[in-house]
LOGUZA-143076 format. One line per 3 residues: number of its first residue (from 1); their letters; for each residue x, y, z of C-alpha. Coordinates in pm, 1 decimal. Example, Ala and Ser with C-alpha at 12.3 -4.5 7.8 and 13.67 -1.06 7.14 Angstrom:
BEGIN
1 = AS = 1230.0 -450.0 780.0; 1367.0 -106.0 714.0
END
This chain:
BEGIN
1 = XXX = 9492.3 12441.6 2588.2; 9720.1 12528.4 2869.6; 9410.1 12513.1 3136.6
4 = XXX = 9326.5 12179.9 3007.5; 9672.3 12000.6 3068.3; 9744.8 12150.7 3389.2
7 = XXX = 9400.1 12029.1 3524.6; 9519.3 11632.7 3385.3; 9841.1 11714.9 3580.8
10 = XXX = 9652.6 11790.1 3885.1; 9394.2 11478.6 3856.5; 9679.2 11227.5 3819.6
13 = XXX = 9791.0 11401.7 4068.7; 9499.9 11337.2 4307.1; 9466.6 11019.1 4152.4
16 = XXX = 9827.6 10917.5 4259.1; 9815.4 11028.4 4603.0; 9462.0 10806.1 4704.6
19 = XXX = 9641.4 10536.1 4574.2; 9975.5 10525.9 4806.1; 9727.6 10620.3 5103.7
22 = XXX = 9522.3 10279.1 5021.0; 9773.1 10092.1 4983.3; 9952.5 10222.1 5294.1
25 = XXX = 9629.7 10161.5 5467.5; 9619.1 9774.3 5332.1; 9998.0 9690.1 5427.5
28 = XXX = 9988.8 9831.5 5774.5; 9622.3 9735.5 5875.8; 9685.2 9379.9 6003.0
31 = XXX = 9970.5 9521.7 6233.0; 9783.4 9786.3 6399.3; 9505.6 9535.0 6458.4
34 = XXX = 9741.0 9244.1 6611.3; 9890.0 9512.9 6810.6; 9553.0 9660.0 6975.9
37 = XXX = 9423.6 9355.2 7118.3; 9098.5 9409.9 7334.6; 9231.0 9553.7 7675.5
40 = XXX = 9202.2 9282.3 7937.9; 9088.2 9301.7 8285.9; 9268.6 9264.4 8568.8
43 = XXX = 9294.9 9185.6 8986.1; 9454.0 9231.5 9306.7; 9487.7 9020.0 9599.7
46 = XXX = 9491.3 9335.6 9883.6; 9457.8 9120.9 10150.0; 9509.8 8740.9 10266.2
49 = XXX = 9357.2 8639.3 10572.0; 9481.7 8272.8 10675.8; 9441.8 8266.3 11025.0
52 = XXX = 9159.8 8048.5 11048.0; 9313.8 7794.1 10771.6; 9210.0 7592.8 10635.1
55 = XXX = 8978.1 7830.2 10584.0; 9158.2 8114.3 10364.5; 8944.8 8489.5 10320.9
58 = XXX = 9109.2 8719.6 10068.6; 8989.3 9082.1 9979.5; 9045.7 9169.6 9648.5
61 = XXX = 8986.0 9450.2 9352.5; 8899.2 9328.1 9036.0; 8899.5 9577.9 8727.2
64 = XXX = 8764.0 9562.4 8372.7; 8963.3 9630.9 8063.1; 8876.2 10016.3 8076.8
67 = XXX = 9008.1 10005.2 8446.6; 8670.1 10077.5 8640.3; 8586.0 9828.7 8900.0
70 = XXX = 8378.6 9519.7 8819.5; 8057.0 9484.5 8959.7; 7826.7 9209.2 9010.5
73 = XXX = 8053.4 8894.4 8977.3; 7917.5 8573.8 9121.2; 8102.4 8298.0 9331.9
76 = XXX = 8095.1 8062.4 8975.9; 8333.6 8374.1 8820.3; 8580.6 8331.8 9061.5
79 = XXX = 8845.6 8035.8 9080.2; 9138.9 7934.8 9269.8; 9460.6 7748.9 9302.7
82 = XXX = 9696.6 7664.3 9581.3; 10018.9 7586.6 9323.9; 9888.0 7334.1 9067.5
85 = XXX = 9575.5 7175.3 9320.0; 9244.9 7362.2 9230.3; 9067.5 7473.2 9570.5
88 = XXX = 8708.1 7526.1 9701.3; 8542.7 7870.9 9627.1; 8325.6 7872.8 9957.1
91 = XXX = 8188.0 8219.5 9835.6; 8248.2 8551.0 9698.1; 8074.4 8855.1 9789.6
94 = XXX = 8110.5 9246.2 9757.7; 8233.3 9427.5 10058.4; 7949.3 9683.2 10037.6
97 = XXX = 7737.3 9420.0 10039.2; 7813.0 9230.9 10266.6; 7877.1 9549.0 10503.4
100 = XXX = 8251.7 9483.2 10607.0; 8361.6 9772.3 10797.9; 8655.6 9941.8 10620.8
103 = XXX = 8949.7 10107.1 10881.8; 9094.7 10365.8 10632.0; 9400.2 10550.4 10786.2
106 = XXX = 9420.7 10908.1 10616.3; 9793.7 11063.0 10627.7; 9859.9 11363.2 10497.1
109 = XXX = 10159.4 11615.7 10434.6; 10185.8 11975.2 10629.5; 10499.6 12034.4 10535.9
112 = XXX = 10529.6 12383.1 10426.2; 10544.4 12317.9 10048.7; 10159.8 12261.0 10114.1
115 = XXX = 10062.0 12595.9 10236.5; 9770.1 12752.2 10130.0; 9609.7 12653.2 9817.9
118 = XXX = 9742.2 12263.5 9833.2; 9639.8 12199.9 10175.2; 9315.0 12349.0 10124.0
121 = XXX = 9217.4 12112.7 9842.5; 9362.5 11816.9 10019.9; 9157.4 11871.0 10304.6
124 = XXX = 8835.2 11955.9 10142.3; 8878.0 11662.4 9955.8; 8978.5 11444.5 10269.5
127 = XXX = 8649.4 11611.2 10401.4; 8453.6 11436.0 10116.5; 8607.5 11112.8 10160.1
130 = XXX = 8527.5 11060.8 10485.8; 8119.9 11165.8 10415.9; 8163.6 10897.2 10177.3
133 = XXX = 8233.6 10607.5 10468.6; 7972.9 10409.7 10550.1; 7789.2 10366.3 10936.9
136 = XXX = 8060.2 10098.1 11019.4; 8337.8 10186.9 10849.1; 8609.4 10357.4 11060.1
139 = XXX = 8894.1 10581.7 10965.6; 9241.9 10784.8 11149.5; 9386.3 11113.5 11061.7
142 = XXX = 9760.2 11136.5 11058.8; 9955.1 11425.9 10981.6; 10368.5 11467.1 10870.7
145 = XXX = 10598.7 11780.9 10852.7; 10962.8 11758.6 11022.3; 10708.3 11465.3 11261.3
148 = XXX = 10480.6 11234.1 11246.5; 10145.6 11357.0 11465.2; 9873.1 11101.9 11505.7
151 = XXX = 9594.0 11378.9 11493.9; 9306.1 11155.1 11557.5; 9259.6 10763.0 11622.2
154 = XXX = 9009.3 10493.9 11432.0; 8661.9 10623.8 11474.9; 8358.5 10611.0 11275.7
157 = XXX = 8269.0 10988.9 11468.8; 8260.8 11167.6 11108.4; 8197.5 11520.6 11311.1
160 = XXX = 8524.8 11477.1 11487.4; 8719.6 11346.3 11199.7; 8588.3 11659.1 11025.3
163 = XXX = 8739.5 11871.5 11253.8; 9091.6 11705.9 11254.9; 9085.3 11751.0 10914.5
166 = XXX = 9016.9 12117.3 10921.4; 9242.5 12216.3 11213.8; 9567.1 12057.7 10968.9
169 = XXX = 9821.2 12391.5 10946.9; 10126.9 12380.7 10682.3; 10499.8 12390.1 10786.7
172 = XXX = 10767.9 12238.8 10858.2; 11019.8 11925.6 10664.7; 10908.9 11598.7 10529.1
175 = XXX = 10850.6 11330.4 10703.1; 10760.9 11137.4 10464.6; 10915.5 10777.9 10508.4
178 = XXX = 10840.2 10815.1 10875.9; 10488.3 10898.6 10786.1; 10437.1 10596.8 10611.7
181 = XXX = 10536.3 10380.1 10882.8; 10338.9 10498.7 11124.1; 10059.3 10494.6 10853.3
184 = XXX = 10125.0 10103.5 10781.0; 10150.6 10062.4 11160.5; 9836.1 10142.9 11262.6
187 = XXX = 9650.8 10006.6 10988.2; 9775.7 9679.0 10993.4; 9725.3 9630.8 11346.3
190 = XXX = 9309.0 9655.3 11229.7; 9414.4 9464.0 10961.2; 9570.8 9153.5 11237.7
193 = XXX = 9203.2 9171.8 11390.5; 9089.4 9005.1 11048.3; 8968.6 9340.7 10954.0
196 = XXX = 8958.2 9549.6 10600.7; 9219.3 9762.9 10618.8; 9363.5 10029.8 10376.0
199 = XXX = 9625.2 10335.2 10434.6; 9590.6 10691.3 10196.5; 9877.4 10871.5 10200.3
202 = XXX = 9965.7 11210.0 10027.0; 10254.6 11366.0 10014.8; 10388.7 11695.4 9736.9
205 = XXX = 10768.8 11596.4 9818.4; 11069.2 11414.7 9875.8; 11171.8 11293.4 10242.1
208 = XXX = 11319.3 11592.8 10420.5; 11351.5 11629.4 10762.4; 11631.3 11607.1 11036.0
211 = XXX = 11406.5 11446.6 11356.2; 11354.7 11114.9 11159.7; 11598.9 10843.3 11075.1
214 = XXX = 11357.1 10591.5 10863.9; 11490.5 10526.8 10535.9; 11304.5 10441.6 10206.7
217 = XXX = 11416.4 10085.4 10276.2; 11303.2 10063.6 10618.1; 10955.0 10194.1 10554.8
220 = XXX = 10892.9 9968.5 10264.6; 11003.5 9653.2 10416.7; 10744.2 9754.4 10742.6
223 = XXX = 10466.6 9870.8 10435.3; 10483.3 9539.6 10319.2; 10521.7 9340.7 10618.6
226 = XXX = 10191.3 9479.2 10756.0; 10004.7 9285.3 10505.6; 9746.0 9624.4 10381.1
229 = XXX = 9734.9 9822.3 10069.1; 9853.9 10175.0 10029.8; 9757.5 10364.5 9822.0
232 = XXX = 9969.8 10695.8 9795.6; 9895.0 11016.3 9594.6; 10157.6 11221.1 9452.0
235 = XXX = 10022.1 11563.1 9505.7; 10186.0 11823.4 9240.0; 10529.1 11801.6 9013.0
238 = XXX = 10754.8 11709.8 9297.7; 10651.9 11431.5 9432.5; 10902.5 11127.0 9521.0
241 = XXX = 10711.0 10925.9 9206.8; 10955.4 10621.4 9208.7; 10946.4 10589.5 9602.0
244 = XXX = 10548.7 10603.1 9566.1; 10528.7 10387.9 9314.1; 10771.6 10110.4 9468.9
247 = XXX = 10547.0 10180.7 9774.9; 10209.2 10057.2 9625.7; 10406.2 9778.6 9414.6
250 = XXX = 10527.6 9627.1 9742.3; 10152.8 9666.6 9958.0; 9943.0 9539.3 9659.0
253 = XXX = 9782.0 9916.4 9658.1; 9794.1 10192.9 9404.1; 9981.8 10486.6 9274.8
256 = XXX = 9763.5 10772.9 9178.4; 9843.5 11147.4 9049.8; 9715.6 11454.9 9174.3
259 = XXX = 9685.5 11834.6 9121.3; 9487.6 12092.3 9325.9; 9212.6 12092.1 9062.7
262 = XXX = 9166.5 11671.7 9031.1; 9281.1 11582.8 9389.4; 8899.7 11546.9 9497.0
265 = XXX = 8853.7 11333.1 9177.8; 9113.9 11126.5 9296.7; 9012.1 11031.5 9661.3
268 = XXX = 8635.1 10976.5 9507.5; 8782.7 10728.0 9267.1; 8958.2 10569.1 9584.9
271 = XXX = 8660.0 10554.3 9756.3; 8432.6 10350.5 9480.3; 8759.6 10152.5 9446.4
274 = XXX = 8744.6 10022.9 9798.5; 8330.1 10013.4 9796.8; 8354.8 9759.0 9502.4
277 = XXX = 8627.6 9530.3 9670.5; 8552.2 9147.7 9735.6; 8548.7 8907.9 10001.9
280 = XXX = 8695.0 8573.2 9819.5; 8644.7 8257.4 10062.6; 8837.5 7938.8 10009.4
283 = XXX = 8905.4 7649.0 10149.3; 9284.0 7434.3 10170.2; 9274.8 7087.0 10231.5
286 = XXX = 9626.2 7022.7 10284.8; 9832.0 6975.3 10562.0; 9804.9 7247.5 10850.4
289 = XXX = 10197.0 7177.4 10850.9; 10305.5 7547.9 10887.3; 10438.3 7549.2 10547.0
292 = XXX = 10443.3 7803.1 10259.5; 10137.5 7825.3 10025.2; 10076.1 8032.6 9689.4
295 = XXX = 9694.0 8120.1 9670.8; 9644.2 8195.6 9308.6; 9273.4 8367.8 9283.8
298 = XXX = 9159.3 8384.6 8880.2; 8838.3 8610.6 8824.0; 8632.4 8632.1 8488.1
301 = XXX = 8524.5 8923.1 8370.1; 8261.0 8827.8 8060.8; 8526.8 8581.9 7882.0
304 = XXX = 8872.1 8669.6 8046.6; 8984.3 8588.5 8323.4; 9242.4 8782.5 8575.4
307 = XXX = 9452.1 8649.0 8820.0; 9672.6 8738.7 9120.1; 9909.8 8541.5 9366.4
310 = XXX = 9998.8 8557.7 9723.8; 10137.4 8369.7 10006.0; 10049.3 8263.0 10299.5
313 = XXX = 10155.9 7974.4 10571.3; 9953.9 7667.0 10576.1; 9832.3 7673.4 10947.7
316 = XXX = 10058.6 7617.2 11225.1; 10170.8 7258.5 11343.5; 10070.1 7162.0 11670.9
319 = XXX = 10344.4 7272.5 11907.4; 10510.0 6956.4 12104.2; 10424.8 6817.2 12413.3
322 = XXX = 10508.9 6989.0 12695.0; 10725.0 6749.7 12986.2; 10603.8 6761.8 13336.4
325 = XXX = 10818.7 6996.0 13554.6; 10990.8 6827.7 13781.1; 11094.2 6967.4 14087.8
328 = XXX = 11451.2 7121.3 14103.4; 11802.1 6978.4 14327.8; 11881.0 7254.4 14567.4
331 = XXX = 12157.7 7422.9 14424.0; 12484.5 7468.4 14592.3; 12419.1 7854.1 14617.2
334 = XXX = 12120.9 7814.4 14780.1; 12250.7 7543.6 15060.6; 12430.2 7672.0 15367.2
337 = XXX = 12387.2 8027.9 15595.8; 12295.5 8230.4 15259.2; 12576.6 8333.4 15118.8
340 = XXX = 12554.2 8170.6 14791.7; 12214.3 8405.9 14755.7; 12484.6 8693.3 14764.7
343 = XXX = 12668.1 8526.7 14543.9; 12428.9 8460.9 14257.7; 12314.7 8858.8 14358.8
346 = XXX = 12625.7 9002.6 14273.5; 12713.6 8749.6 13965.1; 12342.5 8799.9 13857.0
349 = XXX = 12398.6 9215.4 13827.3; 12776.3 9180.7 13673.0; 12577.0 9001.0 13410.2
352 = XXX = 12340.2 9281.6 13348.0; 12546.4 9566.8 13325.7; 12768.2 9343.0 13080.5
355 = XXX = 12414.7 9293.8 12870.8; 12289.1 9656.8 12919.2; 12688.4 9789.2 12782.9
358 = XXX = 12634.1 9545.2 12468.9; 12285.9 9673.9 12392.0; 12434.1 9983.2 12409.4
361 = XXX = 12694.8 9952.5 12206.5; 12472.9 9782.3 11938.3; 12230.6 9999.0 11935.8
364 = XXX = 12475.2 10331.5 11827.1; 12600.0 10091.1 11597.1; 12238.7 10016.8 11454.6
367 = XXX = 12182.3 10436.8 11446.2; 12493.1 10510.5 11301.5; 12359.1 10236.8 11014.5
370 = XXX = 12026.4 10413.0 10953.8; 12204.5 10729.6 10916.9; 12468.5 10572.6 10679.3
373 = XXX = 12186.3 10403.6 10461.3; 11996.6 10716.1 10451.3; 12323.7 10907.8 10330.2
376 = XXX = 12370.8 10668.0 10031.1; 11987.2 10739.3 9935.9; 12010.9 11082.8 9931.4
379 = XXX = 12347.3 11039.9 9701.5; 12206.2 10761.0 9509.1; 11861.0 10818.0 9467.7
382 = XXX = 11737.1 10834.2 9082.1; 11645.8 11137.6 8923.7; 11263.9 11186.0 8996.1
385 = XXX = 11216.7 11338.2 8658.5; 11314.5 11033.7 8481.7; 11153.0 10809.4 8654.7
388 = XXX = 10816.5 11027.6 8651.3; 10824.8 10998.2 8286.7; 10854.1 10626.0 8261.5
391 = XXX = 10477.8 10476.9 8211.7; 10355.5 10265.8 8577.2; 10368.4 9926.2 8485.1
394 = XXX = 9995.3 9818.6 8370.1; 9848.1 9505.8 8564.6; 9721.0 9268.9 8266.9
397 = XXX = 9489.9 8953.6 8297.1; 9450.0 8673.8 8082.8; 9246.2 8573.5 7789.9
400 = XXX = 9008.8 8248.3 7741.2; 8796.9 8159.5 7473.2; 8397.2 8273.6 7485.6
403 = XXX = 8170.1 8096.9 7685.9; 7945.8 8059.1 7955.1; 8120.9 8194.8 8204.0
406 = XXX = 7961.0 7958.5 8467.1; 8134.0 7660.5 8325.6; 8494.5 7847.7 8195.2
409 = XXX = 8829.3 7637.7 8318.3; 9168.8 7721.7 8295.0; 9359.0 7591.2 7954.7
412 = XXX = 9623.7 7290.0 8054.1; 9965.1 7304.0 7922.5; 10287.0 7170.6 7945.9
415 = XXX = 10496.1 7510.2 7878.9; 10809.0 7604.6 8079.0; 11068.7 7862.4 8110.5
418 = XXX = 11443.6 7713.0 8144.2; 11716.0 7946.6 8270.8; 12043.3 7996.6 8103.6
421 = XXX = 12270.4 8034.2 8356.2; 12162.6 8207.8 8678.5; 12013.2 8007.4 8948.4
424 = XXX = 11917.7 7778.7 8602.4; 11545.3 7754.1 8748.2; 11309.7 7488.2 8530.9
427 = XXX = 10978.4 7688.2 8540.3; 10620.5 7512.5 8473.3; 10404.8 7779.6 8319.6
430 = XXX = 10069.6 7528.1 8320.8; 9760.1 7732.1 8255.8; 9922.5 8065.2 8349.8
433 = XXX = 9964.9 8324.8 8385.0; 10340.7 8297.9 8507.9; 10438.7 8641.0 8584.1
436 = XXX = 10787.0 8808.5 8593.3; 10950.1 9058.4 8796.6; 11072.6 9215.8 9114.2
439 = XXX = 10756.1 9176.6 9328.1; 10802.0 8875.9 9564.9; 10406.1 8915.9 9660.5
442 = XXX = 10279.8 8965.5 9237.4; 10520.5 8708.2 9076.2; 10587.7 8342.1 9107.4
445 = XXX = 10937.6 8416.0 8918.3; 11124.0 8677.0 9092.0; 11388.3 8834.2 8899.8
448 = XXX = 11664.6 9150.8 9059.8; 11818.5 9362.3 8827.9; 11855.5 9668.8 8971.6
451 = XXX = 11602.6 9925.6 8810.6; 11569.8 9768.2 8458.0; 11275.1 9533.4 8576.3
454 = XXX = 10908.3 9623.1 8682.8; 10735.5 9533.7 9006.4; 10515.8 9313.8 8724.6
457 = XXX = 10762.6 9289.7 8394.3; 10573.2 9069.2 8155.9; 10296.0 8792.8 8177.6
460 = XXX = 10317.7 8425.4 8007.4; 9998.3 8261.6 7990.2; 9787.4 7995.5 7748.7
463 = XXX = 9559.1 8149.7 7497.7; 9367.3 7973.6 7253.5; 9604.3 7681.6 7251.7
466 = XXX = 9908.7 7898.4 7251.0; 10122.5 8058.6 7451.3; 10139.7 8438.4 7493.9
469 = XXX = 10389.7 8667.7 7642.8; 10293.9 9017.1 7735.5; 10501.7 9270.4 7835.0
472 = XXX = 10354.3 9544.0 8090.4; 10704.0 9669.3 8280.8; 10629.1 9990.9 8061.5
475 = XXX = 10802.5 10170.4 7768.2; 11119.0 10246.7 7928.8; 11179.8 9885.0 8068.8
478 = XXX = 11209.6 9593.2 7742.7; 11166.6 9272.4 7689.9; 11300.7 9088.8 7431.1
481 = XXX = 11196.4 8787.5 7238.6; 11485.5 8629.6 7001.4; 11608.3 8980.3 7012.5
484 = XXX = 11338.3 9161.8 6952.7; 11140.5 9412.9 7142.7; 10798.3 9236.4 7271.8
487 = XXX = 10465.0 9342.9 7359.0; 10247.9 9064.3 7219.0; 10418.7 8777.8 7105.3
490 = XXX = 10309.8 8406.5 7044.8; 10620.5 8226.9 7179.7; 10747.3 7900.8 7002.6
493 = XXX = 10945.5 7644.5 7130.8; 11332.4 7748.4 7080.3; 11207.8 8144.4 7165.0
496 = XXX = 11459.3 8321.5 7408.2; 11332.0 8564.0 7616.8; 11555.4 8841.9 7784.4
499 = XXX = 11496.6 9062.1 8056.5; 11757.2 9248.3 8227.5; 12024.4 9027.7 8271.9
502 = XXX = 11829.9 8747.0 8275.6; 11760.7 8472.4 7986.0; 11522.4 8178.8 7983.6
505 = XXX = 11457.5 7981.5 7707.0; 11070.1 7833.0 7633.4; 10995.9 7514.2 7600.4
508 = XXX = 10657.7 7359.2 7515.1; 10601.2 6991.6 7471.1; 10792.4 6629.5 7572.4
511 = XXX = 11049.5 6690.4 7352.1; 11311.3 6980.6 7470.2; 11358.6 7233.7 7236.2
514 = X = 11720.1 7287.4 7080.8
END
């Protein structure tokens, strides 16, 4: 009797427990769908070539949703835009195909955290990257402890960069923001040649070193200025993550991880990244004025397209005409026995060693700066563990609907973004995507705020009809929607969205929202 009731306690039980586990399973299954859409691809502009305008050649890396380069795209899969005024595709090729010689500047730490073990993997996997070059392709060896040693110039002599690489001894500081100047130096001068040109940089550390007075400022305003990707490794647990990070934001590169036992993993990955680049061709009717254009380059990768922005100056106008010289009046110094030569002599030199006494004095002024700056970023910099274990912002393309890819264009809207208060800025989102954040070479809305805002923050674009915000700054930086955290969100018209200290309101429509 007993046996029999405690086995109907134990079936309704059973029979209690499936039940709150299906319906748990029915209430939460449309969320965890809406919020795992299919991961969408994305691209980078690495490089913008506009010195032949109005021809324009970009180089750029487009990935899939899983993150592996795409492969095969045709000229019909690639559009672009010069602000709202669609532009001529001339072509679109991949660089391996087409042969483009690659100058790949390989920089590397000795300090003497990278003794033994660590510098033996990160040359045997140097080693391996440079087998992997093509005939054409060139590449430099650079080396950084307390200095910065150029160890071997641009050649495409793999023996001889094989034995740089190998004769690389530990000790010493690091060099590190030095290192990367020289690094973007010499790289971008291939790069002003119209050449392909990338830098690789590792480093297991923070800048540390007496003999050097770049700053993390300084070497990321010269990274970006000389117009090539970077794409630095953080070797081991103490790397400088947010300087590295902030490093590939700014050059259009990327940050990668390492350890001894996935470092050669990493440079191979590098390496089918850069085979698997593009050469994007288009042309830009408008004025060769000199002015400032946005080339906007949209690739689609079976039905979604991503896109990428940079700048670049329309041309140069044609410099003014040049009056015929016309011969000088004799000058009262140089009339009579000569003396007025002595004069202008002697007036000429008391004007030099005044000049020579102000460059002087500006130039200790100018050290005593760099010193100062570097002071306040050793006091001020952010804890590295932190920042290490805040996600790197995730570059996300748009969505279109199914097609033929052949004959996909961009959705029309009349969306916008209104500021409240601020610079009040009246934003046209059009097709999208509108992007958001600190990069001034990602984003066509530019936002500082000191570290609460990613390189790329979040992503507005037209999907279906509607408009879609996405937010990839990561999990430790938020945007909010009407007060609510966002990742995916359908915006209405009347929705205020927040990030940092900055508030825009969306608009969609004639009619203004209220």
């Amino acid at each position: 009797m007993y046996a029999g009731v405690e086995l109907r306690r134990r079936f309704f039980l059973l029979a209690f427990i499936l039940a709150i586990g299906a319906l748990t399973a029915v209430r939460f299954a449309p969320f965890a769908v809406a919020q795992d859409p299919d991961p969408a691809p994305s691209l980078t502009i690495n490089q913008l070539d506009a010195s032949a305008y109005p021809q324009l050649r970009a180089i750029v890396t487009v990935l899939d949703g899983r993150g592996v380069p795409a492969r095969g795209l045709l000229p019909a899969q690639f559009q672009a835009f010069d602000g709202n005024t669609q532009l001529s595709v001339t072509g679109a090729v991949a660089a391996m195909d087409q042969d483009l010689q690659l100058n790949a500047v390989i920089t590397i730490d000795v300090s003497g955290s990278m003794e033994g073990e660590p510098l033996a993997s990160a040359k045997a996997a140097a080693t391996e990257f440079v087998q992997s070059l093509g005939p054409n392709d060139r590449a430099a060896i650079i080396s950084f402890s307390d200095e910065v040693t150029p160890v071997l110039p641009l050649t495409n002599d793999k023996t001889a960069l094989i034995v740089a690489i190998a004769g690389l001894q530990a000790g010493g500081g690091t060099a590190l923001y030095e290192g990367v100047q020289v690094s973007a130096y010499l790289a971008g001068t291939a790069a002003t040649q119209g050449q392909r040109a990338v830098a690789i940089i590792l480093s297991d550390g923070e800048n540390a070193t007496e003999t050097s007075d770049a700053t993390g400022e300084s070497s990321l305003q010269i990274a970006q200025g000389s117009g090539i990707p970077i794409y630095p490794i953080g070797f081991g647990s103490l790397t400088d993550v947010p300087y590295l990070e902030s490093l590939a934001a700014v050059t259009s590169g990327q940050f990668r991880a390492a350890t001894t036992g996935t470092i050669t993993d990493v440079y191979a990955e590098l390496s089918d990244l850069l085979r698997s680049q593009y050469i994007v061709t288009v042309r830009d009717d408008s004025p060769a004025d000199g002015s400032d254009g946005t080339l906007q380059i949209v690739a689609f990768v079976g039905p979604s397209p991503a896109a990428s922005i940079a700048t670049f100056k329309r041309g140069a106008p044609a410099p003014p005409p040049v009056p015929a010289a016309q011969p000088a009046d004799p000058s009262p110094l140089e009339e009579g026995n000569g003396s007025g030569n002595r004069y202008a002599l002697v007036f000429g030199g008391v004007v030099a060693l005044v000049a020579l006494g102000g460059a002087a004095v500006a130039f200790r002024r100018w050290q005593a700066q760099r010193r100062t700056v570097a002071h306040q970023l050793q006091v001020v910099a952010p804890n590295a563990r932190l920042a290490a274990a805040q996600g790197v912002p995730r570059r996300m393309g748009a969505y279109a609907p199914a097609g033929n890819v052949a004959t996909l264009t961009v959705e029309t809207g009349t969306g916008r973004l209104v500021e409240r208060g601020g610079e009040g800025r009246d934003l046209e989102i059009g097709s999208g995507p509108l992007i958001l954040g600190t990069s001034p070479r990602r984003c066509q809305v530019v936002l500082h705020d000191g570290g609460s805002i990613a390189p790329e923050h979040a992503r507005i674009w037209l999907r279906g009809g509607r408009y879609v915000l996405h937010h990839v700054g990561g999990m430790s930086r938020k945007t909010l929607v009407n007060g609510q955290e966002a990742d995916w969100v359908a915006l209405d018209p009347g929705d205020e969205i927040v990030i940092g200290q900055w508030r825009f309101l969306f608009e969609d429509g004639s009619e203004p929202a209220t």
